[in-house]
TORVO-937987 format. One record per residue (C-alpha): z, x, y; residue in three letters. Coordinates in nm, 4 decimals. Each point is the difference from the previous one (the first is absolute). Layout:
// residues N
(r (Z X Y) "ALA");
...
END
This chain:
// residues 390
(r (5.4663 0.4963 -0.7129) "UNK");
(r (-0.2631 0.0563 0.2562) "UNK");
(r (0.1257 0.2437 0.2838) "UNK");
(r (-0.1591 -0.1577 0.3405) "UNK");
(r (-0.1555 0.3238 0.2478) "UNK");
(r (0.0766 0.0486 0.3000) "UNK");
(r (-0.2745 -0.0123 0.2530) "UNK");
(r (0.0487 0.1252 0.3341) "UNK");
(r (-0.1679 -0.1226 0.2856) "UNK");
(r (-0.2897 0.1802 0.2292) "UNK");
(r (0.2085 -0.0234 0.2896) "UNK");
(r (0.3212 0.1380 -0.1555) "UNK");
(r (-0.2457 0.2684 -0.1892) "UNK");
(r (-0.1352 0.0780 0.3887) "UNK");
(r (0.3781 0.0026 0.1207) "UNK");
(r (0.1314 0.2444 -0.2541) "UNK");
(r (-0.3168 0.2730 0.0565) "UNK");
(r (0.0493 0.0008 0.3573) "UNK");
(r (0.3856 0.0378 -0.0611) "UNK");
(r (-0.0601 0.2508 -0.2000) "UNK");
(r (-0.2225 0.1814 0.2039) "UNK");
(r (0.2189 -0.0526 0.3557) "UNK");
(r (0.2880 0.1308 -0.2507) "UNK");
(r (-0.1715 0.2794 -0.0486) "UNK");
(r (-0.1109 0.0476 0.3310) "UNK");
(r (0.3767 -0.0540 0.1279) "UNK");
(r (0.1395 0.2453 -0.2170) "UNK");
(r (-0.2139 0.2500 0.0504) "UNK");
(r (0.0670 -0.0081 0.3543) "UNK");
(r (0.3550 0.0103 -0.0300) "UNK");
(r (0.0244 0.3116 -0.1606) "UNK");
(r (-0.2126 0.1509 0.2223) "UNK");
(r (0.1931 -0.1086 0.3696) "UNK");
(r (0.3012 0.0547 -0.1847) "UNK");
(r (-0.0888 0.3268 -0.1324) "UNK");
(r (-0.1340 0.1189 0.3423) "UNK");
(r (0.3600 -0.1317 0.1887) "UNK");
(r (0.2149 0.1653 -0.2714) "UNK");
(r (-0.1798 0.3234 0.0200) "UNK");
(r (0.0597 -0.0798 0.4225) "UNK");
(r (0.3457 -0.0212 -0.0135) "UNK");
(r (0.0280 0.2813 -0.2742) "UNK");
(r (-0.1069 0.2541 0.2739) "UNK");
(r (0.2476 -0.1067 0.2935) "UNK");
(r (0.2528 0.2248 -0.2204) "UNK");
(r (-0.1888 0.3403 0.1365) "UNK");
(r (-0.0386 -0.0670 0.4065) "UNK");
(r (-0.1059 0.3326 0.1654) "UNK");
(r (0.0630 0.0555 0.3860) "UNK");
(r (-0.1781 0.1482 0.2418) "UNK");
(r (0.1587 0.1330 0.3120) "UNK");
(r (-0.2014 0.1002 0.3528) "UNK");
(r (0.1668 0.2423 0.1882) "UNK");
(r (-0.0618 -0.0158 0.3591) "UNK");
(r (-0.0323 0.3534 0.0909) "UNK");
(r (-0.3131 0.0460 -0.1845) "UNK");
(r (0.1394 0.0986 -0.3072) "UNK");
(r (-0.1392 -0.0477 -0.3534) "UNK");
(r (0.0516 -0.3489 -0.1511) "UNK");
(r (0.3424 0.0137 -0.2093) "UNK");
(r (-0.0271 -0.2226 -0.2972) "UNK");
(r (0.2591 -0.0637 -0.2729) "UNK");
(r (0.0693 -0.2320 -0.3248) "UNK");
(r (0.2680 -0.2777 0.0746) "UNK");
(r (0.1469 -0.1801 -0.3180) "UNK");
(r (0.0921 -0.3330 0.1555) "UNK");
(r (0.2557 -0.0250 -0.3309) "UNK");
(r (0.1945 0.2446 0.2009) "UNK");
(r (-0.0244 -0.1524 0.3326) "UNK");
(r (0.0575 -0.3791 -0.1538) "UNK");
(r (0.1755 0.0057 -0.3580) "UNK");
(r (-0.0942 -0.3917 -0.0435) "UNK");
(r (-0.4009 0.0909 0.0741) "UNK");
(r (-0.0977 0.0400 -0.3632) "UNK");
(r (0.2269 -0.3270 -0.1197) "UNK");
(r (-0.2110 -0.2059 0.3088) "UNK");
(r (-0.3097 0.1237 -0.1030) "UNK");
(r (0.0578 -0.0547 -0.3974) "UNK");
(r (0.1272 -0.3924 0.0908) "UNK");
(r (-0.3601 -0.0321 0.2349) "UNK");
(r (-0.1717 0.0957 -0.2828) "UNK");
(r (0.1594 -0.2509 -0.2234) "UNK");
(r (-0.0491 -0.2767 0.2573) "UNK");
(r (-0.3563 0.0843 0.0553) "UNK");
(r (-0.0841 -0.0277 -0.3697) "UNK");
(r (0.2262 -0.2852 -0.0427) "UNK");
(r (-0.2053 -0.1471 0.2966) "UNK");
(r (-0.3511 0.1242 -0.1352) "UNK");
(r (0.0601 -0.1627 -0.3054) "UNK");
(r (0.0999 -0.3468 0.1589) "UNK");
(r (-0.2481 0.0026 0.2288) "UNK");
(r (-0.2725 0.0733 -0.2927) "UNK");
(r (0.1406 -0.2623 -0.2056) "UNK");
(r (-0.0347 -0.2359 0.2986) "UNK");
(r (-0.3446 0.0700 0.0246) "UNK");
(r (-0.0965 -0.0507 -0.3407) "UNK");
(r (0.1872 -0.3144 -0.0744) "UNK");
(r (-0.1466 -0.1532 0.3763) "UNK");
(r (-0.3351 0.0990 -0.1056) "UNK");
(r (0.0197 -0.1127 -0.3376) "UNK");
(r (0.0627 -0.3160 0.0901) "UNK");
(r (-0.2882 0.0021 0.2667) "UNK");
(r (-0.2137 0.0713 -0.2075) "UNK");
(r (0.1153 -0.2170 -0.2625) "UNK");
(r (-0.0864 -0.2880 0.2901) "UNK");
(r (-0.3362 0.1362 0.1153) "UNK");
(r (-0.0985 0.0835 -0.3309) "UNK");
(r (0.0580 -0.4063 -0.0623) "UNK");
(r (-0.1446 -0.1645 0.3350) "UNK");
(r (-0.3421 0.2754 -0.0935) "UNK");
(r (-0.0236 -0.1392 -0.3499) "UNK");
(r (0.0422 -0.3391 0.1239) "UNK");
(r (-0.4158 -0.0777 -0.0085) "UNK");
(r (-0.0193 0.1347 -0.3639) "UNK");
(r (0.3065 -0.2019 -0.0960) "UNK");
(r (-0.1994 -0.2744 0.1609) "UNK");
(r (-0.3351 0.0551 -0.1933) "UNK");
(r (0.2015 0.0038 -0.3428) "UNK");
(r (0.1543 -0.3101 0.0592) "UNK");
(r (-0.3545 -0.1900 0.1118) "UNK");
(r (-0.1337 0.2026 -0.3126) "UNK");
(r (0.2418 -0.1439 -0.2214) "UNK");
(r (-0.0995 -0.3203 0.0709) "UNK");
(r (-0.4010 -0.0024 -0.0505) "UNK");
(r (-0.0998 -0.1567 -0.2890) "UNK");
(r (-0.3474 -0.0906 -0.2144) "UNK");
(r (0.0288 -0.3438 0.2110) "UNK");
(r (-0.0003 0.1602 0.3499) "UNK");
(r (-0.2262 0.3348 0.0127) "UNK");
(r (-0.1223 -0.1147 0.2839) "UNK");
(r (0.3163 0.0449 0.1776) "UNK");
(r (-0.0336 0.3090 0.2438) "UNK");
(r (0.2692 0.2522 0.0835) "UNK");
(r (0.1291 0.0260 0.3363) "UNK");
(r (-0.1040 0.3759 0.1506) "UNK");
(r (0.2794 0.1674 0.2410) "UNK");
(r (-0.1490 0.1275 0.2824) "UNK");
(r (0.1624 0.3180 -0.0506) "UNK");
(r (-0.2754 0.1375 -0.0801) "UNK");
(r (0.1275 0.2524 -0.2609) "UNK");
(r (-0.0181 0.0122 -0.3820) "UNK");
(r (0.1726 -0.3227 -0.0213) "UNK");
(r (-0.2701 -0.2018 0.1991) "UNK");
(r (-0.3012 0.1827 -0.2303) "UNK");
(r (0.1771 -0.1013 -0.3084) "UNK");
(r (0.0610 -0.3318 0.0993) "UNK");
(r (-0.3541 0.0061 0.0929) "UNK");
(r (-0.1029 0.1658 -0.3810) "UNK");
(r (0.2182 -0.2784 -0.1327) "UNK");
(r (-0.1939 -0.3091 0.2262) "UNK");
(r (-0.3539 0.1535 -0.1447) "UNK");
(r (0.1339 0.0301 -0.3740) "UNK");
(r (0.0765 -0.3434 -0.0047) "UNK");
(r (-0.3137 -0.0940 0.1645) "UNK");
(r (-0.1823 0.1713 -0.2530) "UNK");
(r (0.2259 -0.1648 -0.2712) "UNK");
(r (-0.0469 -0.3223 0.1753) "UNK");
(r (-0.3710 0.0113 -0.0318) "UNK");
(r (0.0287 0.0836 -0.3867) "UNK");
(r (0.2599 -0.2984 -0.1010) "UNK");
(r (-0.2397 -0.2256 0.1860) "UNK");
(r (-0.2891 0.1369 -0.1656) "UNK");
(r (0.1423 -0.0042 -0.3736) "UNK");
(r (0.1317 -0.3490 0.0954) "UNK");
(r (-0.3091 -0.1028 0.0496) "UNK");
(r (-0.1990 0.1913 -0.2764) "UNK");
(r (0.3135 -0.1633 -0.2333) "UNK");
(r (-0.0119 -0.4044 0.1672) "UNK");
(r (-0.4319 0.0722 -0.0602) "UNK");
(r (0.0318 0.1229 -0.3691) "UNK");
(r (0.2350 -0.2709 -0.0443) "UNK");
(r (-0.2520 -0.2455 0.1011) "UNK");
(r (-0.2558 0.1482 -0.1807) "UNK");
(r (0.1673 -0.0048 -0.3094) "UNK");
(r (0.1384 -0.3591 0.0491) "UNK");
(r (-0.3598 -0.1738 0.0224) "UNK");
(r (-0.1445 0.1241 -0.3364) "UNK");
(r (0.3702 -0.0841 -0.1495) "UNK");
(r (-0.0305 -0.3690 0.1841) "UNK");
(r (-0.3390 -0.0967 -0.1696) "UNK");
(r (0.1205 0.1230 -0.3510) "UNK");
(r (0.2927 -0.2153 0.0362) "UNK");
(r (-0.1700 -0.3261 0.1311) "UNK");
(r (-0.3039 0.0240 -0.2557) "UNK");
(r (0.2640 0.0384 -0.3115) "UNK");
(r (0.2344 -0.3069 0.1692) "UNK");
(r (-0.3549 -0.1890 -0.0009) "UNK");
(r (-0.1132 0.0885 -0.3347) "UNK");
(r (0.3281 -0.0230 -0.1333) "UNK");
(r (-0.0401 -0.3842 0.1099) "UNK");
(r (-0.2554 -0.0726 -0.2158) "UNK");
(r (0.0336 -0.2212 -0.2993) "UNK");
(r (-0.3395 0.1578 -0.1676) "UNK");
(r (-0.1437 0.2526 0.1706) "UNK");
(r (-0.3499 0.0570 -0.1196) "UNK");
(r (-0.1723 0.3938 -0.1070) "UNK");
(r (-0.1205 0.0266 0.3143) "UNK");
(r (0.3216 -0.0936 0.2010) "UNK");
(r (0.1588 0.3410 -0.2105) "UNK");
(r (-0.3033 0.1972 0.0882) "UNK");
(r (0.0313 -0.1270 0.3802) "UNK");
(r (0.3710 0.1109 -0.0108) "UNK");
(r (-0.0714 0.3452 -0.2156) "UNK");
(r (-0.2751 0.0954 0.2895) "UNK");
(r (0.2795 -0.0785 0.2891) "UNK");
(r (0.2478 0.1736 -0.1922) "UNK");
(r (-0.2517 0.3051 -0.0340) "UNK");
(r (-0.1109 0.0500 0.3468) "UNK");
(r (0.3291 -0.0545 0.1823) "UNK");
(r (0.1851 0.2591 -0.2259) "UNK");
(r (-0.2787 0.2169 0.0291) "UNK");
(r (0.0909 -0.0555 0.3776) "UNK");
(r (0.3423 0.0884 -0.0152) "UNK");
(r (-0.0498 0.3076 -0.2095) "UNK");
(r (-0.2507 0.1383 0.2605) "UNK");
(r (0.2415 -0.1180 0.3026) "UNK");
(r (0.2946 0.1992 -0.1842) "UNK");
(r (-0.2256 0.2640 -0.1207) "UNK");
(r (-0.1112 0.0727 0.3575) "UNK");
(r (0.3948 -0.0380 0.1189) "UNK");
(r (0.0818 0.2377 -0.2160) "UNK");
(r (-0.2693 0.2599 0.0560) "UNK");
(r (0.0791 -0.0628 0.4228) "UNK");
(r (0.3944 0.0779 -0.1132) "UNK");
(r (-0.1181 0.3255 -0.2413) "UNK");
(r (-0.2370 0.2085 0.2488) "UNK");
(r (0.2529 0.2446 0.0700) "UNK");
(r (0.0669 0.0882 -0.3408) "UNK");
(r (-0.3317 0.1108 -0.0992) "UNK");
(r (-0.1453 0.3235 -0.0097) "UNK");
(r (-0.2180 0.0873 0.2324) "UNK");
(r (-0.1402 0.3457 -0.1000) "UNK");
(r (-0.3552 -0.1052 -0.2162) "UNK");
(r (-0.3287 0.1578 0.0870) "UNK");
(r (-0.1979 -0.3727 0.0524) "UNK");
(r (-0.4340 0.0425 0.0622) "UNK");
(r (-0.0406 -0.2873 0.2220) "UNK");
(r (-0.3706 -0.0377 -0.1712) "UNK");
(r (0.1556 -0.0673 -0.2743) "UNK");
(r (0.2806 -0.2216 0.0407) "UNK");
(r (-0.2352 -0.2616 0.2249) "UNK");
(r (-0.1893 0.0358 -0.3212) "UNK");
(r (0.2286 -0.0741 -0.2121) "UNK");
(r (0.1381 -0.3237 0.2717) "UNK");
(r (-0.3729 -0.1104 -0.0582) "UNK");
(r (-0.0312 -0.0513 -0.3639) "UNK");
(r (0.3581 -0.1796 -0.0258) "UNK");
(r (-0.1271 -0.2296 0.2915) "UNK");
(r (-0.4021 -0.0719 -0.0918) "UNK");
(r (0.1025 -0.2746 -0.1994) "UNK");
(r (0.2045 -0.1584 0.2577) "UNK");
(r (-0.2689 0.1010 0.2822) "UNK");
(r (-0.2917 -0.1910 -0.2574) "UNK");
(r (0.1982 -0.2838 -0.0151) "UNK");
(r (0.0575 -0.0145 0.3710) "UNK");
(r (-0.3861 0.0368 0.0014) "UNK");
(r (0.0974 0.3035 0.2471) "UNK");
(r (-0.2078 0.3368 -0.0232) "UNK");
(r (0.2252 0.3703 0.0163) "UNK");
(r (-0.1722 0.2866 0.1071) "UNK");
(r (0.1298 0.3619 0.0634) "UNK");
(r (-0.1401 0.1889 0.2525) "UNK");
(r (-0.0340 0.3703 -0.0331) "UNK");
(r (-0.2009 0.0766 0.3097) "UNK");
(r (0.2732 0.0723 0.1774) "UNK");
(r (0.1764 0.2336 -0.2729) "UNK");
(r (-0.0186 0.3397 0.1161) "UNK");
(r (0.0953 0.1136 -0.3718) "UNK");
(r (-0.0600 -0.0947 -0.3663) "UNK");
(r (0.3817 -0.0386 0.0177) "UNK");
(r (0.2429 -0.0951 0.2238) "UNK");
(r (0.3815 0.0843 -0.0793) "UNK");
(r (0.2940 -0.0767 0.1241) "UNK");
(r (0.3752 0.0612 -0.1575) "UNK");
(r (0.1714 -0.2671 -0.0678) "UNK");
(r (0.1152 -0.3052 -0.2619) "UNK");
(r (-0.2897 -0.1286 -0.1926) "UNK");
(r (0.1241 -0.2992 -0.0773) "UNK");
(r (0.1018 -0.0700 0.3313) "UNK");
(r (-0.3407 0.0483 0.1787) "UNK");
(r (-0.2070 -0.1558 -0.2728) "UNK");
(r (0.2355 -0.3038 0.0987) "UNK");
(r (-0.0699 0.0407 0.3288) "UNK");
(r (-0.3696 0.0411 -0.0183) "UNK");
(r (-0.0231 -0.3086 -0.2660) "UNK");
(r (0.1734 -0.2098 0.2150) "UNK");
(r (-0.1707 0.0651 0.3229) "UNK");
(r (-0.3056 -0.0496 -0.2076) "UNK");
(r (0.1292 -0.3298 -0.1852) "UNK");
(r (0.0812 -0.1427 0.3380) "UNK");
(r (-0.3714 0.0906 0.1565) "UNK");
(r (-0.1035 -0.2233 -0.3131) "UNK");
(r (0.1897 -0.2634 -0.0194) "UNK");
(r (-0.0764 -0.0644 0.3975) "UNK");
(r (-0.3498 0.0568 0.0029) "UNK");
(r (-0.2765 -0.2060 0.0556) "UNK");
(r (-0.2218 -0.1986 -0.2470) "UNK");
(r (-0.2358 0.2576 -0.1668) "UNK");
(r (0.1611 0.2930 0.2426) "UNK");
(r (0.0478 0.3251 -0.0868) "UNK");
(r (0.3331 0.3124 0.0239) "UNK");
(r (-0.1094 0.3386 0.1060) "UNK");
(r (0.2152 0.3054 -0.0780) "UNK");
(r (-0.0293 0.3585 0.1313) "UNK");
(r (0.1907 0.3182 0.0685) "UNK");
(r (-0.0132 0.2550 0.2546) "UNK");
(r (0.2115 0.2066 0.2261) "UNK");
(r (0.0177 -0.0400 0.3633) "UNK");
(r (0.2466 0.1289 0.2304) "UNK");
(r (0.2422 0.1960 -0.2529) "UNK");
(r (0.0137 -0.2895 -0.1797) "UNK");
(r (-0.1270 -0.1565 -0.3304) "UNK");
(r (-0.0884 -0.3199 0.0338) "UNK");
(r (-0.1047 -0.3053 -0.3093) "UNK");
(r (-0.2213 -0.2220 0.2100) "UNK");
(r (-0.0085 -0.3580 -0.1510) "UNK");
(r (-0.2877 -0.2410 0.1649) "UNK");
(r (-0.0986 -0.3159 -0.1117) "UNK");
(r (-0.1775 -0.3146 0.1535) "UNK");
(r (0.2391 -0.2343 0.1068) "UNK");
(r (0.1151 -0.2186 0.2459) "UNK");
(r (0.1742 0.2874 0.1683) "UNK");
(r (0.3592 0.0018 0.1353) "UNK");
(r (0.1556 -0.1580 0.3444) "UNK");
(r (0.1087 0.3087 0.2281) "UNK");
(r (0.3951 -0.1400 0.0111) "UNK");
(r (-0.0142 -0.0113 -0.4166) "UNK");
(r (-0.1705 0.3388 -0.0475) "UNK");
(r (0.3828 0.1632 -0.0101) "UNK");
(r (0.1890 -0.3140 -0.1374) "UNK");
(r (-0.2260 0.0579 -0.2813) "UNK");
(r (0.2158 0.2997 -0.1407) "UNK");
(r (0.3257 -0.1663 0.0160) "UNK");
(r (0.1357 -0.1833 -0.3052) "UNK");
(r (-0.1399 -0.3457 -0.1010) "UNK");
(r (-0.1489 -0.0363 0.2753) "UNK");
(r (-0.3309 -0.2573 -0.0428) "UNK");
(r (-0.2681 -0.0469 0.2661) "UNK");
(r (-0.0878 -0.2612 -0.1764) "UNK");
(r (0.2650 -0.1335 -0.2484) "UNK");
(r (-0.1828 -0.2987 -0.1781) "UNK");
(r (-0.2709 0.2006 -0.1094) "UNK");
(r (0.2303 0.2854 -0.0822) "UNK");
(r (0.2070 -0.1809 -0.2572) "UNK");
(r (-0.3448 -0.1686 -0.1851) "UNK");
(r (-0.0652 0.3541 -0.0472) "UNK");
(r (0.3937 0.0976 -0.0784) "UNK");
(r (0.0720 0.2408 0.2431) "UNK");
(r (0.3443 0.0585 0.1265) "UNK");
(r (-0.0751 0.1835 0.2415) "UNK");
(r (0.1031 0.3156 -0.1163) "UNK");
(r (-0.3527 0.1992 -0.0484) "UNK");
(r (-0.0399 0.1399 0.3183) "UNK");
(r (0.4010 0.0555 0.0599) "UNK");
(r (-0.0176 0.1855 -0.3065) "UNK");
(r (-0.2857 0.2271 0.1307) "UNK");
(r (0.1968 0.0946 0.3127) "UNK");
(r (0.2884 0.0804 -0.1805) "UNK");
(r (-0.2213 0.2630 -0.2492) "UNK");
(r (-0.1587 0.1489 0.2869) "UNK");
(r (0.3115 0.0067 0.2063) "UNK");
(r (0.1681 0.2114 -0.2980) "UNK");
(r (-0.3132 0.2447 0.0011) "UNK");
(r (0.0234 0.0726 0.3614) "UNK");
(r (-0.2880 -0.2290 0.0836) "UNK");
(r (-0.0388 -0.3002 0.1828) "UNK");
(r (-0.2664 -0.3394 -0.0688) "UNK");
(r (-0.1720 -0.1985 0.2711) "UNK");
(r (-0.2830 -0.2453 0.0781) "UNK");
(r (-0.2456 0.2664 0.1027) "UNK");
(r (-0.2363 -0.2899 0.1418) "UNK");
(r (-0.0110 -0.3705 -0.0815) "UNK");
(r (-0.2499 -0.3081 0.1259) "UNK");
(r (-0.1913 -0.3270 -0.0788) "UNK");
(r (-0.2132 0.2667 -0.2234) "UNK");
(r (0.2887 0.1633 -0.2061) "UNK");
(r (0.2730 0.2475 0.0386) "UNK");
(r (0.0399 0.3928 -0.0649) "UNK");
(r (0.3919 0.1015 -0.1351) "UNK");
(r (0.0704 0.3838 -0.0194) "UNK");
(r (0.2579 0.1296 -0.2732) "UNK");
(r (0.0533 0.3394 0.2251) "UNK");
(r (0.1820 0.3223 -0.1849) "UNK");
(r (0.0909 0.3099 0.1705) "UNK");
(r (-0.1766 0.3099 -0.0775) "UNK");
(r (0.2922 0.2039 -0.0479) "UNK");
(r (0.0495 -0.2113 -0.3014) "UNK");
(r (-0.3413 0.0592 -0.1344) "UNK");
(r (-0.2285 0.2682 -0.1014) "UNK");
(r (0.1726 0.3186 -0.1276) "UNK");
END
């Protein structure tokens, strides 16, 4: 059998400490009138007397015991003192009990806003974020909490919306490559005879748009993972753009697109920074992959490294048709395409360059179109130096 607790409320929590304390408080004060008009009374039983004589003699003054000159003295003032306590005690009891319940009522009408906020609380839900709290104009800790509470859920508002739409996009994404599988096998599957190169037709399909799904989830997954990997390696910047080169020549030859690196600009043999490795030769290959694949006919990717301003920056040029000013952010956020048909001959998702923020985000750095025109464009991978060289 499960034994249900008892919860009290705030306001009856509230109620009992400031009982407890005007108890206190009451009792305390008691004793002490009552103990100063007992110890009063106590000394009417010795009365001294003074006597003036009127021919100039000394003062005469003599001890009168008032039992002696009124035998029912001492029974009066035992039965005041019993009817004073008896009355102190009353009157205490009054007190507490009235402001008990006083307090039990103010303690309600001041925890009337917060009762308020936990019922409007209560009701948000996933659906309606949006939905701000109404701030009292109290002014107190009620009104900034209501107001912490209206910029939480703006905050969460922001990120549902966002990871809706990341979600709806990957859905999308994964949809289209799952769409032509399924209509080429339906048509194939049609066929009385289909001929050799009818399979090899199919096999090809089936080949590139599963090699497009792996890379879509791949990329998903590695967008999902960033927080969980280390990011404590010793990574020569030389090197790793190196290394991005030789994985990508044979994509760059195809492209009929010439990589350079520049190391003009390199102040040292070797730049370092701390971080993942994996992570920024991802970010570097991409950024590199995507000056490539949107290049020019016969154009050309430049790469260099420097420091400027406290900050290490991977400067990727190439000779392009350069980016529109209102699409030189939108860039960075997920699938987003400035131009979609070409995008998806090539089989982006749009995911590169979202990928690349995210990386440089995690590092405590930040990628931008440096400069961009009818000529080309210039996109800096920046790093902060207090991540870099011991």
């Amino acid at each position: 059998m499960i034994k249900k607790r008892f919860h009290t409320s705030l306001q009856l929590k509230l109620t009992l400490l400031l009982s407890l304390l005007m108890i206190i408080s009451c009792v305390l004060m008691y004793f002490f009138i009552s103990h100063s008009a007992v110890s009063g009374m106590d000394g009417l039983q010795n009365y001294m007397i003074k006597v003036d004589p009127q021919d100039g003699d000394s003062p005469i003054t003599f001890n009168v015991d008032p039992k002696a000159l009124f035998p029912q003295f001492e029974q009066e003032i035992q039965e005041t003192k019993e009817v004073f306590l008896l009355r102190s005690v009353i009157a205490t009891t009054t007190i507490i009990l009235l402001s008990s319940v006083c307090t039990y009522f103010l303690t309600k009408k001041t925890l009337t806003p917060l009762q308020k906020l936990t019922s409007e609380v209560s009701q948000i839900q996933a659906q309606n974020l949006s939905t701000q709290l109404s701030v009292p104009n109290s002014k107190d800790e009620i009104a900034q909490l209501t107001s912490s509470f209206n910029e939480m859920l703006t905050r969460l508002d922001n990120a549902f919306s966002t990871q809706k739409q990341f979600s709806a996009n990957a859905a999308h994404e994964l949809r289209t490559p799952l769409a032509v599988l399924q209509t080429n096998l339906e048509v194939f599957e049609k066929k009385q005879e289909p001929e050799m190169v009818e399979y090899q037709q199919l096999f090809t399909m089936i080949r590139e748009q599963t090699t497009r799904l792996s890379q879509l989830v791949g990329t998903l997954l590695d967008m999902t993972n960033l927080k969980s990997v280390p990011r404590t390696d010793q990574v020569a910047l030389e090197e790793l753009v190196d290394e991005v080169f030789c994985d990508l020549d044979p994509v760059a030859e195809k492209a009929g697109i010439s990589i350079h690196f520049d190391d003009s600009s390199s102040q040292d043999s070797h730049t370092d920074v701390t971080g993942s490795y994996v992570l920024l030769y991802r970010a570097v290959y991409n950024l590199v992959e995507n000056a490539i694949k949107y290049n020019r006919p016969n154009g050309s990717v430049t790469v260099s490294v420097k420091e400027k301003n406290s900050q290490v920056m991977i400067l990727v040029k190439d000779t392009g048709i350069g980016i529109s000013l209102e699409n030189q952010k939108k860039i960075f956020d997920p699938f987003f395409r400035v131009d979609k048909s070409r995008s998806r001959a090539m089989g982006g998702a749009g995911l590169g360059l979202a990928l690349v923020d995210s990386i440089a985000r995690e590092h405590g750095g930040s990628v931008k179109v440096l400069e961009s025109n009818e000529k080309g464009s210039i996109i800096a991978l920046m790093l902060p130096v207090s991540s870099s060289k011991n």
